[in-house]
C-alpha positions as CSV (number, residue, x, y, z in Angstrom):
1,X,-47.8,-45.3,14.3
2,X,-48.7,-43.6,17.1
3,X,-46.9,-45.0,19.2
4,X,-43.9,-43.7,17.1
5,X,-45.2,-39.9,17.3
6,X,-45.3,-40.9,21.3
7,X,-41.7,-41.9,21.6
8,X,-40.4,-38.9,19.3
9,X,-41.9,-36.3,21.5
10,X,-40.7,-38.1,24.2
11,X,-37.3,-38.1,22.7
12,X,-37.3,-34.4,21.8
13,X,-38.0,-33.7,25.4
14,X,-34.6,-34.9,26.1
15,X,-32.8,-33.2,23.2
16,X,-30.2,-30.4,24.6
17,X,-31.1,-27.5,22.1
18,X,-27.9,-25.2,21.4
19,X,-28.0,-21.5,22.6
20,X,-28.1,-18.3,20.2
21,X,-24.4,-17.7,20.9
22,X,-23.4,-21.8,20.5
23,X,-25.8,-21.4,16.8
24,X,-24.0,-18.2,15.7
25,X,-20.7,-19.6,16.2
26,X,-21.5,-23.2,14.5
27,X,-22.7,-20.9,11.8
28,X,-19.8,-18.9,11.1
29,X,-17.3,-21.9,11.4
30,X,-19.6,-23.5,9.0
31,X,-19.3,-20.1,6.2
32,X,-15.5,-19.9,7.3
33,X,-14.9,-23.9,5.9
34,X,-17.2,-23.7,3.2
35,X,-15.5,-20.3,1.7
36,X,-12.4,-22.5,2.7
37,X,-13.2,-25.4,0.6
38,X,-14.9,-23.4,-2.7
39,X,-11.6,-22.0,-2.5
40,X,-9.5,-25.0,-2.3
41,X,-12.0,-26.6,-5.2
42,X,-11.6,-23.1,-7.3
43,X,-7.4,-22.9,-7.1
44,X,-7.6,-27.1,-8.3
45,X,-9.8,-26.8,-10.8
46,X,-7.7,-23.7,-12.3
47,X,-4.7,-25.5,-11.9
48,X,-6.0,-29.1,-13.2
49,X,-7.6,-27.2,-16.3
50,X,-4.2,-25.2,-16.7
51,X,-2.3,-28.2,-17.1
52,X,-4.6,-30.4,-19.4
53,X,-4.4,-27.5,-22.1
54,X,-0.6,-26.7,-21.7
55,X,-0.3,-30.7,-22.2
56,X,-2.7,-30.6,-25.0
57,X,-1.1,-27.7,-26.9
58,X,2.1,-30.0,-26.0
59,X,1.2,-33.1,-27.4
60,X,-0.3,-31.1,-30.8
61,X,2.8,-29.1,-31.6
């Protein structure tokens, strides 16, 4: 086990952190695709629930 906690800090040594400009703009093409996608999800939904209740109101007229 200690071993392990030897090699990780050894490892981490290694890592190649990103800067505060490289974070920022991983971060605001991260918001950018998430707002992307609820909206995507939002406007299928809507349309999916649309058309099961216009077939419902269809099938019981």
């Amino acid at each position: 086990m200690i071993q392990f906690f030897k090699d990780s800090v050894r490892e981490m040594r290694h890592v190649v952190w990103p800067t505060k400009d490289e974070t920022k703009k991983y971060f605001t093409v991260v918001v950018i695709l998430l707002v992307l996608f609820w909206f995507y999800i939002f406007i299928s939904s809507t349309i999916f629930t649309n058309v099961i209740f216009f077939l419902k109101d269809f099938i019981n007229n």
